[in-house]
N, C-alpha and C positions, 0 to 999 in steps of 0.2 A: 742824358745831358742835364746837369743842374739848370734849375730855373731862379737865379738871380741875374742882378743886373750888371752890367760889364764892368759900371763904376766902381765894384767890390775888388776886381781887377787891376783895372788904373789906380785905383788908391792903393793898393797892394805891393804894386810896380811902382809907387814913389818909396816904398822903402826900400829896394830893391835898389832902386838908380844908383849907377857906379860914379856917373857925370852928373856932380852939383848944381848944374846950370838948365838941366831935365827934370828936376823934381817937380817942379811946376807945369811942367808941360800935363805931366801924369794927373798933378793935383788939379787943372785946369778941365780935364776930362772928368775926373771923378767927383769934382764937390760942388754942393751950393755953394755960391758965395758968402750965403750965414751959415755954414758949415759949424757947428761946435762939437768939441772935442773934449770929452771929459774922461780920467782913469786916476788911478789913487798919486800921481804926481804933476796935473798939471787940467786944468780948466780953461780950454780957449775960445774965440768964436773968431771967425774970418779966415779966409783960404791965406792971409797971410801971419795969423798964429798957426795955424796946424802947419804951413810951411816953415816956420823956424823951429816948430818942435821935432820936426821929422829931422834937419840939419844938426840940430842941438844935440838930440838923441845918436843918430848917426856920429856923429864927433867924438860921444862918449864912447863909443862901441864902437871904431871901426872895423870892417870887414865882418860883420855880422849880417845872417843870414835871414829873415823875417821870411814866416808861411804861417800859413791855413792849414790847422792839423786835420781839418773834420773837414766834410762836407757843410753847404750852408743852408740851415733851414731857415725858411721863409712865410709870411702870411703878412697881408695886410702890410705890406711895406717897410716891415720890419725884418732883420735879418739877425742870426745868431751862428756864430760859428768860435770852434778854437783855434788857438796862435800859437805859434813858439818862433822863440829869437836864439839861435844856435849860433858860436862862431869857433870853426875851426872842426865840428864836428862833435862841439859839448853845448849842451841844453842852455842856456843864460836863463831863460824867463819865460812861462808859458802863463796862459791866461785862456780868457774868451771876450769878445767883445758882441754885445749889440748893438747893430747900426739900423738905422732908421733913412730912408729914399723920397726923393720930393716925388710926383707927380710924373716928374722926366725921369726919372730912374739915378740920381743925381744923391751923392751920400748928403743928408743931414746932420746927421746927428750918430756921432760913434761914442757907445761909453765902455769905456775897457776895465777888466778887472784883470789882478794879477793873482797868479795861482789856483789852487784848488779852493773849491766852494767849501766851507767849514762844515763838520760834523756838527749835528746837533745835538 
């Protein structure tokens, strides 16, 4: 059984939510209140900027399918795992993010990268 925290989950399932009006439910379980959210399109702080990015993003893409390609490695509160955003059964956008957890197991801090890590 992985050992992260559920909120990895709930924030997961707000991308997921088919019903607009449940995104928050999910986001209400999974994030600090000073939640910040950074990846190469957008810098936010507040459960109600990462709630209009997940709508925003969703609007752009609908019926698009967000997962966890990897399992999630963890230490010290920090968490790494990879993404992909698939609709219809084709790849759109894979990446990885590292999130960071308060004290309660609560997402702080998620920073997303898109794509493969550059050759050196």
């Amino acid at each position: 059984m992985a050992d992260f925290p559920k909120s990895l989950d709930d924030m997961l399932a707000a991308w997921n939510e088919a019903d607009a009006s449940q995104v928050r439910v999910h986001l209400e379980k999974a994030l600090n209140p000073q939640v910040r959210f950074v990846d190469p399109s957008i810098d936010v702080t507040g459960i109600d900027g990462f709630e209009a990015n997940v709508h925003d993003v969703k609007s752009r893409v609908p019926g698009a399918v967000y997962s966890r390609t990897t399992g999630v490695d963890s230490q010290h509160n920090f968490h790494r795992y990879h993404w992909a955003i698939h609709r219809n059964g084709k790849l759109l956008l894979h990446g990885f993010d590292v999130t960071e957890t308060d004290e309660n197991g609560r997402v702080l801090c998620v920073i997303g990268f898109f794509g493969d890590i550059p050759e050196a």
